[in-house]
Backbone atoms as SQL, in Angstrom:
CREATE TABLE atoms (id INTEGER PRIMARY KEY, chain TEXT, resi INTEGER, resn TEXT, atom TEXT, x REAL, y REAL, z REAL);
INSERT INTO atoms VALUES
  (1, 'A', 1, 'UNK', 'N', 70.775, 105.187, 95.127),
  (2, 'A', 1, 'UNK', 'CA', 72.023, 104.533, 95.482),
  (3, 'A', 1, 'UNK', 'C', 71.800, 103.729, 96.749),
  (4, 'A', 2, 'UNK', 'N', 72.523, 102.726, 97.077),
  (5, 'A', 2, 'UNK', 'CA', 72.434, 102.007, 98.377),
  (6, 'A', 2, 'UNK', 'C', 72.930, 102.935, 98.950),
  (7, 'A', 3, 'UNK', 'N', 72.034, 102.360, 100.597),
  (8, 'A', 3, 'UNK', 'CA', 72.092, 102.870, 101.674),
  (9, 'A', 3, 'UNK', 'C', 73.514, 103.196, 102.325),
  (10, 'A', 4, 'UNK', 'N', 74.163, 102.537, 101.828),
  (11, 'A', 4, 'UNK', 'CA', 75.913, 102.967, 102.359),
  (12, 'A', 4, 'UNK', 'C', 76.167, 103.764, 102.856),
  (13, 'A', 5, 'UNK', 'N', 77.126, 104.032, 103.711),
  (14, 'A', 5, 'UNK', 'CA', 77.525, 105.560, 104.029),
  (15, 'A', 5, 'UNK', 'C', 78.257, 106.602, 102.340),
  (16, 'A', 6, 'UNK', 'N', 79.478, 105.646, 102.350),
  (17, 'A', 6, 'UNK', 'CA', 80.135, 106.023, 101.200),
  (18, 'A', 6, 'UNK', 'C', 79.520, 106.211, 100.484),
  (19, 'A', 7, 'UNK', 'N', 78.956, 105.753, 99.902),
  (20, 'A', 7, 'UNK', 'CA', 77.242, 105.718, 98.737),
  (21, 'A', 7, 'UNK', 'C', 76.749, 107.078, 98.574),
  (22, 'A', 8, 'UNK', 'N', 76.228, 107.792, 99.743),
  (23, 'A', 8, 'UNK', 'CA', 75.214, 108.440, 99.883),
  (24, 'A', 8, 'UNK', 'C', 76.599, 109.453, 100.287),
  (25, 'A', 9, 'UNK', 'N', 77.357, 109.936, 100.453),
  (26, 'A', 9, 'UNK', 'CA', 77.785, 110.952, 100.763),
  (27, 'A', 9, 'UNK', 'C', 78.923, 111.446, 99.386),
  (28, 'A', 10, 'UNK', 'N', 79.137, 109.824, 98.584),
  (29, 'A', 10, 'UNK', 'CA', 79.939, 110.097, 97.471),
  (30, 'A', 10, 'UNK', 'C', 78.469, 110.931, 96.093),
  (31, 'A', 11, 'UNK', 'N', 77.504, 110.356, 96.559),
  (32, 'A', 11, 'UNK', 'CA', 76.213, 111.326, 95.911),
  (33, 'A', 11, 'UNK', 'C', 76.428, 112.589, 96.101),
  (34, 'A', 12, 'UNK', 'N', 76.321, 112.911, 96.981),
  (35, 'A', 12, 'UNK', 'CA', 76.106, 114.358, 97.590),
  (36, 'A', 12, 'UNK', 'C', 77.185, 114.947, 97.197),
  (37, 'A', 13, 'UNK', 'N', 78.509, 114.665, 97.355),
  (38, 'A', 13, 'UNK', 'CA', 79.599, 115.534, 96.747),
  (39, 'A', 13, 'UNK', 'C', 79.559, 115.715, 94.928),
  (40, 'A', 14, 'UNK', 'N', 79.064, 114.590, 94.572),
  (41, 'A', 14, 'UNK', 'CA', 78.652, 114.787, 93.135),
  (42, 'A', 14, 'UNK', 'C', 77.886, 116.025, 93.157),
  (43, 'A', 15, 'UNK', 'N', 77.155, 116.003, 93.311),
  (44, 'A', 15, 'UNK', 'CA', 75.831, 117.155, 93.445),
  (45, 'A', 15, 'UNK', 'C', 76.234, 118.230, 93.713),
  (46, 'A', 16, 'UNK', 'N', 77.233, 118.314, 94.462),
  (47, 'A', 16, 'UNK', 'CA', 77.992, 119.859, 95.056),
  (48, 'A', 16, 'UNK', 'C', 78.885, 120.149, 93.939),
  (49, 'A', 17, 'UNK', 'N', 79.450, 119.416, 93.427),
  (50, 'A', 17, 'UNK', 'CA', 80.915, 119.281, 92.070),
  (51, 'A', 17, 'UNK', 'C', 80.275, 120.062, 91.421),
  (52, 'A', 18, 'UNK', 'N', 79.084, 119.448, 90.752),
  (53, 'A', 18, 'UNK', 'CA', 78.200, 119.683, 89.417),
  (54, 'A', 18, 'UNK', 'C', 77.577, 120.941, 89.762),
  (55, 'A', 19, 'UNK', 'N', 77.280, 121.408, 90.977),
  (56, 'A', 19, 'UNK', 'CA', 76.594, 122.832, 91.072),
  (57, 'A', 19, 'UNK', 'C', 77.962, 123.848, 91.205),
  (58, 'A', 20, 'UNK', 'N', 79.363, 123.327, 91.731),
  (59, 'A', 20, 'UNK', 'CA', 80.563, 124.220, 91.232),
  (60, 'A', 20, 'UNK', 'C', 80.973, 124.807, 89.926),
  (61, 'A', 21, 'UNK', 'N', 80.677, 123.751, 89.105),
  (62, 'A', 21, 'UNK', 'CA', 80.854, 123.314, 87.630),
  (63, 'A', 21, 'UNK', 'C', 80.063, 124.627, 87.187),
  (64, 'A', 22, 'UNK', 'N', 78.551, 124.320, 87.139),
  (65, 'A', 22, 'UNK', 'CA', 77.687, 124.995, 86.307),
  (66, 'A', 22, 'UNK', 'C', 78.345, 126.542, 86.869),
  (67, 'A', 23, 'UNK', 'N', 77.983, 126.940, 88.183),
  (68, 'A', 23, 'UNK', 'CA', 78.835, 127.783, 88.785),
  (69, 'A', 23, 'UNK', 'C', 79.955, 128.659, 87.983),
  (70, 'A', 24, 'UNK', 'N', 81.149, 127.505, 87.885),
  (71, 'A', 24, 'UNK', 'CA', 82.177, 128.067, 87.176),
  (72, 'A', 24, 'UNK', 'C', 81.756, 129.103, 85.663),
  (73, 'A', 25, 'UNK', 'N', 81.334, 127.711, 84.767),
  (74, 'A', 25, 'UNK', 'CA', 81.200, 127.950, 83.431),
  (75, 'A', 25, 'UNK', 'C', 80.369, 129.138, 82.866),
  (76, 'A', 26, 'UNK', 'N', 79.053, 129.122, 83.736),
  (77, 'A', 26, 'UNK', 'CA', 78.063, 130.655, 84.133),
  (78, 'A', 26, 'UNK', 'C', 78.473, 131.808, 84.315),
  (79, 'A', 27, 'UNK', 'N', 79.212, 131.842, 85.799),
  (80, 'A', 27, 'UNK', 'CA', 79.942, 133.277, 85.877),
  (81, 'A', 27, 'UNK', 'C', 81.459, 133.674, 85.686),
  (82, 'A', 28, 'UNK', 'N', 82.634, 132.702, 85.983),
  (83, 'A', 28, 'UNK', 'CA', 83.905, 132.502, 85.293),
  (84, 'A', 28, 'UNK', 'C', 84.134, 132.233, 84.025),
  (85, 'A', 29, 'UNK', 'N', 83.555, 131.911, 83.447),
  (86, 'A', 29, 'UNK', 'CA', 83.528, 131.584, 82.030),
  (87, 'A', 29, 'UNK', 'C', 84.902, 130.191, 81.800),
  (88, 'A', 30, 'UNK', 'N', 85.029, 129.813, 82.797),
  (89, 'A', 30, 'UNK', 'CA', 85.749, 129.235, 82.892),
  (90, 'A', 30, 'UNK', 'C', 85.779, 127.430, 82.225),
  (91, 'A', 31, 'UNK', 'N', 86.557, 126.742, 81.749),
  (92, 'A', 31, 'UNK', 'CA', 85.757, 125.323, 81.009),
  (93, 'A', 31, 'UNK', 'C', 86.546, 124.661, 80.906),
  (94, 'A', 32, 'UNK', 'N', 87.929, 124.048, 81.361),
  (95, 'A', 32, 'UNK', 'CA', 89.030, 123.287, 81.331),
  (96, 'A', 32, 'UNK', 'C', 88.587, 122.969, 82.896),
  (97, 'A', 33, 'UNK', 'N', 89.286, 123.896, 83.762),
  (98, 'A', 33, 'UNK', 'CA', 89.675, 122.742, 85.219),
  (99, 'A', 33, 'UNK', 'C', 88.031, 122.987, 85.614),
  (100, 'A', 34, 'UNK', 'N', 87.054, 123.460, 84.666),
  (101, 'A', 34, 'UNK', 'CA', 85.695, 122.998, 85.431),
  (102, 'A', 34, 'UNK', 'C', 85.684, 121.634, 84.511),
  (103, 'A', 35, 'UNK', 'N', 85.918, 121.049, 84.039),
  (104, 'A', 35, 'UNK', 'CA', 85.640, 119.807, 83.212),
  (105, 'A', 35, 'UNK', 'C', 86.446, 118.773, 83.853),
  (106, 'A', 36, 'UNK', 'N', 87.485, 119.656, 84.058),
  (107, 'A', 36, 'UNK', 'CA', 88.407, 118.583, 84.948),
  (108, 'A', 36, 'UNK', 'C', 87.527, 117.812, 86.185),
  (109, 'A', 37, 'UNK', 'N', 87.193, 118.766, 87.074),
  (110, 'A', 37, 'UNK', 'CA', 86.818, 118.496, 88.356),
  (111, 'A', 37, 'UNK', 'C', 85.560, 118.108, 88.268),
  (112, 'A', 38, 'UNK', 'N', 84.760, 118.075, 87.013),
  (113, 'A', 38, 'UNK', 'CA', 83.481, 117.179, 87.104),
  (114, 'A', 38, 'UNK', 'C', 83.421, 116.074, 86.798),
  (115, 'A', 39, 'UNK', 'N', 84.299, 115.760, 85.764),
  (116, 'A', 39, 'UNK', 'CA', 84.667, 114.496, 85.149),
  (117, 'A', 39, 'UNK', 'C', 85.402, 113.452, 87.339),
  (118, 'A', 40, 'UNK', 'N', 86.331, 113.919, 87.687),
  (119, 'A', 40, 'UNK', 'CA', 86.498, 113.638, 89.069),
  (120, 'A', 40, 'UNK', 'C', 85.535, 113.598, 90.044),
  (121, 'A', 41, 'UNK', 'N', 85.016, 114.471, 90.319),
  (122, 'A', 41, 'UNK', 'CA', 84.229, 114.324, 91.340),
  (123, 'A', 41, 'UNK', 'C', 83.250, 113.686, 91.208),
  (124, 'A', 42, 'UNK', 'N', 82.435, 113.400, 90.037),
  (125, 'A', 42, 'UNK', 'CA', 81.124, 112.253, 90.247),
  (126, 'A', 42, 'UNK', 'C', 81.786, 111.367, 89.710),
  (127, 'A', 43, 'UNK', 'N', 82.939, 110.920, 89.142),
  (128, 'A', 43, 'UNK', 'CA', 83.356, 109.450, 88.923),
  (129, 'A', 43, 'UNK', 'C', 83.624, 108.920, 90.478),
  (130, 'A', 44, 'UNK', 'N', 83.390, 109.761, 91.686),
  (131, 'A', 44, 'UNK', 'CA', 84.008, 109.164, 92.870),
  (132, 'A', 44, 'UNK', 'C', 82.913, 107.959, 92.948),
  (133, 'A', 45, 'UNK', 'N', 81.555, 108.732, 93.007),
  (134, 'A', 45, 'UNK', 'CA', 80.318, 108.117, 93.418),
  (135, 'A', 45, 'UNK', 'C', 80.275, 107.113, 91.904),
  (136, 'A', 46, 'UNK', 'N', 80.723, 107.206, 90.869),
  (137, 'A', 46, 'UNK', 'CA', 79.959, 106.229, 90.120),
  (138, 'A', 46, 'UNK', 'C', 80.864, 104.969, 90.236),
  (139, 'A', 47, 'UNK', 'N', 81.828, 105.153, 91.134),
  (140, 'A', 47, 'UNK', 'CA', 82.880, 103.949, 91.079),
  (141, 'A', 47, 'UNK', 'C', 82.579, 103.086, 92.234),
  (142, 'A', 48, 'UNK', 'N', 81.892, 104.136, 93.271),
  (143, 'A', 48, 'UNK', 'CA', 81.431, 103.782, 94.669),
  (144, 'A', 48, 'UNK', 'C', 80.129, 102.362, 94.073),
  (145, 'A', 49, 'UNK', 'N', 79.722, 102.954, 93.686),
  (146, 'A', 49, 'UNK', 'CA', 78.300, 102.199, 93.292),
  (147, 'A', 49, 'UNK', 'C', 78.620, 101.121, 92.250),
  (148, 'A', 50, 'UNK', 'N', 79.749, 101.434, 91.153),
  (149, 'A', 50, 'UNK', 'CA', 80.183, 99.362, 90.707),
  (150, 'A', 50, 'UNK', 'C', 80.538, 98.877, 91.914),
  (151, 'A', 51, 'UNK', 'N', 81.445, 99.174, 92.942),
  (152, 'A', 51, 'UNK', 'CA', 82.066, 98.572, 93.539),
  (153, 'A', 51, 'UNK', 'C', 80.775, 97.738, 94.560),
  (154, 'A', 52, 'UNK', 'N', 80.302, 98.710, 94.827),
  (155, 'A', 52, 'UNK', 'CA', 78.643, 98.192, 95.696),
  (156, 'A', 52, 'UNK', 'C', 77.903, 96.716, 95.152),
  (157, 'A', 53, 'UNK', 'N', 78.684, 96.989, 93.885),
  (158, 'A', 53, 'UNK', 'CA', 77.799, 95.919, 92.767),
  (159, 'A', 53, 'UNK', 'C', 78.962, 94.789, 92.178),
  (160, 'A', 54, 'UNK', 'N', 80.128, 95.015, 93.038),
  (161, 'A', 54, 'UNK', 'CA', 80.937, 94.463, 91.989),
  (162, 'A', 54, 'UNK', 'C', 80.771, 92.272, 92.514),
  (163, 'A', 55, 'UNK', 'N', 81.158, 91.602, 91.789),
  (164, 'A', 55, 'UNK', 'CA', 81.674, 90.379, 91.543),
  (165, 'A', 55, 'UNK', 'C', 82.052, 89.563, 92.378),
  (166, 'A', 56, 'UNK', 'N', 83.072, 90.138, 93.334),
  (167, 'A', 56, 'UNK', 'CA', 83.715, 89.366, 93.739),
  (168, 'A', 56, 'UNK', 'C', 84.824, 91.177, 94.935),
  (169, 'A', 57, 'UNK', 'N', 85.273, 89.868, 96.217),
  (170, 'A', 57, 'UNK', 'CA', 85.740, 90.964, 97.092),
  (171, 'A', 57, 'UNK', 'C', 87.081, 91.796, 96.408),
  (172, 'A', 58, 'UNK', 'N', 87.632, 90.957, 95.486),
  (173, 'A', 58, 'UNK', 'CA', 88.861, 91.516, 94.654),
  (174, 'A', 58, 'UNK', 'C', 88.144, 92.604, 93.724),
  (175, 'A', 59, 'UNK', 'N', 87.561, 92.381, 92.785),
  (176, 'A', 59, 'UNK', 'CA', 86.408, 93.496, 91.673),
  (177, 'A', 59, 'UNK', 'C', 85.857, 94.439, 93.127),
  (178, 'A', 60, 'UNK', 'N', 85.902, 94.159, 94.030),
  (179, 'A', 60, 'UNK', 'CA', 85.263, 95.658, 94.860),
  (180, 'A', 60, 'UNK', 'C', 86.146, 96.252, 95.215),
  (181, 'A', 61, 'UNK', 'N', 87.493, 95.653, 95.870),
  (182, 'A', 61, 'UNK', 'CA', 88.406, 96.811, 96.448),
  (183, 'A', 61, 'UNK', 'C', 89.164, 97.619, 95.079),
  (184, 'A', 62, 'UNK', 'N', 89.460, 96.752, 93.834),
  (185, 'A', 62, 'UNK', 'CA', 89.358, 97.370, 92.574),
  (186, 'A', 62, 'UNK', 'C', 88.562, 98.788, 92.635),
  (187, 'A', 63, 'UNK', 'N', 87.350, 98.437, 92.215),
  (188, 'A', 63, 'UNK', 'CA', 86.570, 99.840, 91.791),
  (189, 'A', 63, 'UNK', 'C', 86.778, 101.056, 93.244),
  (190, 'A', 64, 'UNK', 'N', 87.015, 100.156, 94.716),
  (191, 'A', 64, 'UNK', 'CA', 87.203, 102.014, 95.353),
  (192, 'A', 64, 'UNK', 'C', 88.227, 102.165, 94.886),
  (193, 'A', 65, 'UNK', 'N', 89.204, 101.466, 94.798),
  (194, 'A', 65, 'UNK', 'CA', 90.966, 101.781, 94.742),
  (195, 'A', 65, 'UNK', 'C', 90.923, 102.681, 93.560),
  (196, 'A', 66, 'UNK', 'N', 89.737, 102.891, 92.335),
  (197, 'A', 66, 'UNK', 'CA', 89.586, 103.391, 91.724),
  (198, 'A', 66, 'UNK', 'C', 89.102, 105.058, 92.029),
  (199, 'A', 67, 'UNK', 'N', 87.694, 104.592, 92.932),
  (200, 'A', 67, 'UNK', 'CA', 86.994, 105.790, 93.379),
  (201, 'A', 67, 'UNK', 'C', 88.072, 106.530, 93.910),
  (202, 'A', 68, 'UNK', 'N', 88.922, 105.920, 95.208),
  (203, 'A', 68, 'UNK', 'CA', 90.052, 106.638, 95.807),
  (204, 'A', 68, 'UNK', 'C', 91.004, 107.972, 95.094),
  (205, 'A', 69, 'UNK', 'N', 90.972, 107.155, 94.201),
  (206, 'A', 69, 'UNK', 'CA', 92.153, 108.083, 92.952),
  (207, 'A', 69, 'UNK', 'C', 91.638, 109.044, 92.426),
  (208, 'A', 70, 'UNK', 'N', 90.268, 109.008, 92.222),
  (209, 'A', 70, 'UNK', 'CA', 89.191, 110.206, 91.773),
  (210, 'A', 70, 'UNK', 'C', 89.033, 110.479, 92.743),
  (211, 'A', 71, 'UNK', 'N', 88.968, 110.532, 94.057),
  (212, 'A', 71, 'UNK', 'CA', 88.647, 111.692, 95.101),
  (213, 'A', 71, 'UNK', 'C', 90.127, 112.457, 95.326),
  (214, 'A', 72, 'UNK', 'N', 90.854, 111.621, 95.210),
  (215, 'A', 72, 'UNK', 'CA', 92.469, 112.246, 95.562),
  (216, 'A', 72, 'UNK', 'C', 92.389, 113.100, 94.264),
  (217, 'A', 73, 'UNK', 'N', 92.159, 112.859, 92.999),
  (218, 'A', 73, 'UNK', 'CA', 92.705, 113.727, 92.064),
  (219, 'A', 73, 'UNK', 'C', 91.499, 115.030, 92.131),
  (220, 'A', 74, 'UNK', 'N', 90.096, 114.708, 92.995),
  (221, 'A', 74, 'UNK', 'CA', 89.626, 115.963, 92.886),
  (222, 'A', 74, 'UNK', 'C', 89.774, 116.782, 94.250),
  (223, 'A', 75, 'UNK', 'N', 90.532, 116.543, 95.232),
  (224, 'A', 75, 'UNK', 'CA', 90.936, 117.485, 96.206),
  (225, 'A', 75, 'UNK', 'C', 91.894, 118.050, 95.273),
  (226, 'A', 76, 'UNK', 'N', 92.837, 117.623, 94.731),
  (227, 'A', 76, 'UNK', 'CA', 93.829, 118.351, 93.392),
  (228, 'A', 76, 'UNK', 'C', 93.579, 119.401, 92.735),
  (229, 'A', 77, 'UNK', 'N', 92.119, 119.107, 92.285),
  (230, 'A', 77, 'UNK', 'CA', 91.674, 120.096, 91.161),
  (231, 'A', 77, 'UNK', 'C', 90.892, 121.275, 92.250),
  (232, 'A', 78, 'UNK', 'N', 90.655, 120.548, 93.515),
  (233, 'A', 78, 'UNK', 'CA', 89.714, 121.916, 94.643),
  (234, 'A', 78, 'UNK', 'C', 91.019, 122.901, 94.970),
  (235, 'A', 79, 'UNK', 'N', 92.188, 122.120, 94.728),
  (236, 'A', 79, 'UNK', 'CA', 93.302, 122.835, 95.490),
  (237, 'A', 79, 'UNK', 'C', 93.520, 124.499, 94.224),
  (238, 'A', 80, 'UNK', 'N', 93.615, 123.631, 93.212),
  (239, 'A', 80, 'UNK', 'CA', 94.408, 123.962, 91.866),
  (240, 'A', 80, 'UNK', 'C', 92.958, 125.678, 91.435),
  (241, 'A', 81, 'UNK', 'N', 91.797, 125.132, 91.967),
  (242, 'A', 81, 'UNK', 'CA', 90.685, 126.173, 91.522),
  (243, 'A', 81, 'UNK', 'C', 90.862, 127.636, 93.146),
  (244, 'A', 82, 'UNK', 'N', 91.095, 126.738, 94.032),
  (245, 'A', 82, 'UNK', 'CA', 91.465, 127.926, 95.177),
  (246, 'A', 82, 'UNK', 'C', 92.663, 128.610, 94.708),
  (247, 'A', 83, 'UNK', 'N', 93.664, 127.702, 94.355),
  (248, 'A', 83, 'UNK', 'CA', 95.194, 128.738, 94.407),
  (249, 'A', 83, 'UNK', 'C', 94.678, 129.745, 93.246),
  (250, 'A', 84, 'UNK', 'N', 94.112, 129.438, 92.348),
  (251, 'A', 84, 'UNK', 'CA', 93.680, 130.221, 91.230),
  (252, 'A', 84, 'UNK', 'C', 92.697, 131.468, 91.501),
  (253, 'A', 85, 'UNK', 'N', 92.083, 131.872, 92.092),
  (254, 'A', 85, 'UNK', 'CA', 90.697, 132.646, 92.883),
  (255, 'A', 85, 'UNK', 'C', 89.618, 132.494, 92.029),
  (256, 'A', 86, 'UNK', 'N', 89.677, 130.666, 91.655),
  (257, 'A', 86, 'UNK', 'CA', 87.940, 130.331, 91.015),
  (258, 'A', 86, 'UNK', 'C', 87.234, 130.491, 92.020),
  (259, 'A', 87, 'UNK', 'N', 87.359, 129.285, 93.014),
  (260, 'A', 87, 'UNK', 'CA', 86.615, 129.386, 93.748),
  (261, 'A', 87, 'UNK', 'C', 86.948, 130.150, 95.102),
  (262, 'A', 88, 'UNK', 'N', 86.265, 130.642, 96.310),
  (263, 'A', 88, 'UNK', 'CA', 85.744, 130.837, 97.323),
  (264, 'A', 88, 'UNK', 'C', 86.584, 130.254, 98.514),
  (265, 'A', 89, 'UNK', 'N', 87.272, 130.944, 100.003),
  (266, 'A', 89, 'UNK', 'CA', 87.775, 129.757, 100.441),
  (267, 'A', 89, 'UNK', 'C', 86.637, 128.927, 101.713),
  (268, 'A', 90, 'UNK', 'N', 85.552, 129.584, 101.777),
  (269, 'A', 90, 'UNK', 'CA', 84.814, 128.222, 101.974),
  (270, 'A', 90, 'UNK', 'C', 84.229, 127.628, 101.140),
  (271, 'A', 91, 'UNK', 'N', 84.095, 128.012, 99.781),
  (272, 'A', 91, 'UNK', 'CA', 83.403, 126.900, 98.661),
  (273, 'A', 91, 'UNK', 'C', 84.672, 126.189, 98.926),
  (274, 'A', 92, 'UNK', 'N', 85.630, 126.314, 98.877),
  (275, 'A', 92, 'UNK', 'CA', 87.204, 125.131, 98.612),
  (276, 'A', 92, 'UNK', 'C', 87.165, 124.552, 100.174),
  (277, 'A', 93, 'UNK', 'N', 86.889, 124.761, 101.271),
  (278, 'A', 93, 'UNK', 'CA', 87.454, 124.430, 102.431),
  (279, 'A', 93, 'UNK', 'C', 86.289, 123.406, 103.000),
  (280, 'A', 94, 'UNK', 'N', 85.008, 123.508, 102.170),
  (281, 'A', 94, 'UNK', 'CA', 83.365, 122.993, 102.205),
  (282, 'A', 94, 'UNK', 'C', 83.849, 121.564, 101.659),
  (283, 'A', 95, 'UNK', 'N', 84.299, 122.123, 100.169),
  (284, 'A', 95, 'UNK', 'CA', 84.098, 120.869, 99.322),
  (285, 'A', 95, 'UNK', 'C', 86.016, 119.899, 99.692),
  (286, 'A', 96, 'UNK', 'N', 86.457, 120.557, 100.141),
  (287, 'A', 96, 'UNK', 'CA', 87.612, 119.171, 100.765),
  (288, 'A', 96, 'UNK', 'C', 87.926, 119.048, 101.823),
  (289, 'A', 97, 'UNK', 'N', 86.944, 119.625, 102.750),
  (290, 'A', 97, 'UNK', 'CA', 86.728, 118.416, 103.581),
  (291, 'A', 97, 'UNK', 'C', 85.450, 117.451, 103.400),
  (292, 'A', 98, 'UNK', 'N', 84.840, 117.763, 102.570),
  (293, 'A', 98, 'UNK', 'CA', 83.528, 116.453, 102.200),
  (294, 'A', 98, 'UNK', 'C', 84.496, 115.330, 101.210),
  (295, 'A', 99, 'UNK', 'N', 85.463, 115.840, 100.418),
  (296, 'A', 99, 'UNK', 'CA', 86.021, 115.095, 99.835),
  (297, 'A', 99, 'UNK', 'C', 87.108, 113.867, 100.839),
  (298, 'A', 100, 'UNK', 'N', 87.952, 114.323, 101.537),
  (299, 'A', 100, 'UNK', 'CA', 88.709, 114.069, 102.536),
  (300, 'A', 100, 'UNK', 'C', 87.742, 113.374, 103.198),
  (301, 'A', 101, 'UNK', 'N', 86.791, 113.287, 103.590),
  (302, 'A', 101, 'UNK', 'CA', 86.218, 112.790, 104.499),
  (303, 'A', 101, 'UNK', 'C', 86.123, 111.492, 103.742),
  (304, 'A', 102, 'UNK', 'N', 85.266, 111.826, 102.627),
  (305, 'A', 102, 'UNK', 'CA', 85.217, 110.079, 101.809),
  (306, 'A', 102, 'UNK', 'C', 86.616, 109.471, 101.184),
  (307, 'A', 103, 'UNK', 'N', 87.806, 110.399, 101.130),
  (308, 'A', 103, 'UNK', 'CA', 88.881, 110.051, 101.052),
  (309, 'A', 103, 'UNK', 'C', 88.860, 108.601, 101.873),
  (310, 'A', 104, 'UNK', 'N', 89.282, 109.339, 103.560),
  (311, 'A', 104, 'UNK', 'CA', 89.601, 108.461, 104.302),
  (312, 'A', 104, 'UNK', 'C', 88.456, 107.186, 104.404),
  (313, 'A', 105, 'UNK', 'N', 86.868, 107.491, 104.401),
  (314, 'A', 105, 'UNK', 'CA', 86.500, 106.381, 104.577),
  (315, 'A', 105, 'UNK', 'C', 86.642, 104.830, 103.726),
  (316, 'A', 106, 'UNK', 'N', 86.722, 105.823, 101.856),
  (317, 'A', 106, 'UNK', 'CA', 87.541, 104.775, 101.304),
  (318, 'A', 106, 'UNK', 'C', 88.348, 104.073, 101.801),
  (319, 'A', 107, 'UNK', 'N', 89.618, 104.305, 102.147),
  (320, 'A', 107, 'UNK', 'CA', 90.589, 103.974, 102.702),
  (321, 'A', 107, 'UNK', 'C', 90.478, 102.701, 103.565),
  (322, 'A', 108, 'UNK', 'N', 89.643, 103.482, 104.248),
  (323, 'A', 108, 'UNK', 'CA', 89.083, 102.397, 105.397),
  (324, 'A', 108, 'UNK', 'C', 88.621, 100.873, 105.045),
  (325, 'A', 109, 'UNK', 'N', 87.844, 101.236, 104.186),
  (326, 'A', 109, 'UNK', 'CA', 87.070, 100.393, 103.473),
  (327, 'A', 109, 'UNK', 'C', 87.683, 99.432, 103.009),
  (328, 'A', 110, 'UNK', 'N', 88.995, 99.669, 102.187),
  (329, 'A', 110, 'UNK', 'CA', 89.487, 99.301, 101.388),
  (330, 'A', 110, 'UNK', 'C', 90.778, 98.226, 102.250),
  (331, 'A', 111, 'UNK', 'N', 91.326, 98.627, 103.494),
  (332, 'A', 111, 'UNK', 'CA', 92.334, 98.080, 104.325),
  (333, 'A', 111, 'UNK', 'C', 91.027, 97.319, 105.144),
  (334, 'A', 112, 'UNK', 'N', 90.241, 97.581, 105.584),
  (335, 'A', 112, 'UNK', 'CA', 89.536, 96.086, 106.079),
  (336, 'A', 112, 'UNK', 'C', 89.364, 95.550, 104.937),
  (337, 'A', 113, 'UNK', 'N', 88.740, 95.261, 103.779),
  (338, 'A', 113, 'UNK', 'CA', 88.387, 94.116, 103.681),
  (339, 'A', 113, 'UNK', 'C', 89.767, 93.851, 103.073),
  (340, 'A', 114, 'UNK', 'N', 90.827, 94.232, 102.665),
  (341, 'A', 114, 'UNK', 'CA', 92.143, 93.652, 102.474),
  (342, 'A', 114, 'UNK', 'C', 92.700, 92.825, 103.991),
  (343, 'A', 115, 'UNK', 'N', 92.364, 92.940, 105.098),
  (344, 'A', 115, 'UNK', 'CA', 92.487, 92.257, 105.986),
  (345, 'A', 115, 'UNK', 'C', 92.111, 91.396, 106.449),
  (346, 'A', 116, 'UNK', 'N', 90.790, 91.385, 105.872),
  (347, 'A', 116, 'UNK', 'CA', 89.948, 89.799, 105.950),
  (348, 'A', 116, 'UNK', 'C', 89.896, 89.150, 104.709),
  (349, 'A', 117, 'UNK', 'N', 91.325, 88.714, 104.384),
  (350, 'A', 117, 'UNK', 'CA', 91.753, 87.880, 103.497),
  (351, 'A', 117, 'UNK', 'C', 91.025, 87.819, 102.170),
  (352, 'A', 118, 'UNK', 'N', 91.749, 88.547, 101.279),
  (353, 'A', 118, 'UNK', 'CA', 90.609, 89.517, 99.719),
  (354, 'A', 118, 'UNK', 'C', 90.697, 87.769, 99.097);
């Protein structure tokens, strides 16, 4: 993945999702909100990386505005697996604030270059 910040840290939370996932399905036997939250959490990074690639400055704030919504909907599903006692409350408290974190930098991302005229 490019060197990005977002890039490389929307990787890494993939990587953490997918080792929750296997996690879940292994010893919870669990296979709905683990499908949920994998399908979310690495669409953050694969949206990160069109957008890296996208077209034009409109096609980029597109694909985070996309990624955004997949990180928001997988703090959802981190919330929805804690209230439940899937997971752990530092596996849940680990993985949203790594999420939150690329939350906001999206964000960021996304209101500058909307400010320098998209």
């Amino acid at each position: 993945m490019s060197e990005s910040i977002v890039g490389k840290k929307s990787f890494d939370l993939a990587v953490n999702i997918i080792t929750v996932y296997k996690k879940l399905v292994a010893d919870k036997k669990e296979f709905v909100l683990s499908k949920q939250i994998l399908r979310s959490g690495t669409s953050v990074g694969a949206n990160v990386r069109e957008a890296l690639n996208g077209q034009s400055k409109r096609d980029f704030v597109h694909k985070l505005s996309i990624s955004q919504k997949e990180c928001d909907e997988t703090i959802y599903w981190l919330e929805l697996l804690f209230a439940t006692e899937y997971i752990s409350k530092n596996e849940f408290e680990d993985l949203r604030n790594q999420a939150s974190e690329i939350l906001k930098i999206i964000r960021s991302i996304i209101l500058t270059t909307k400010s320098n005229n998209l």
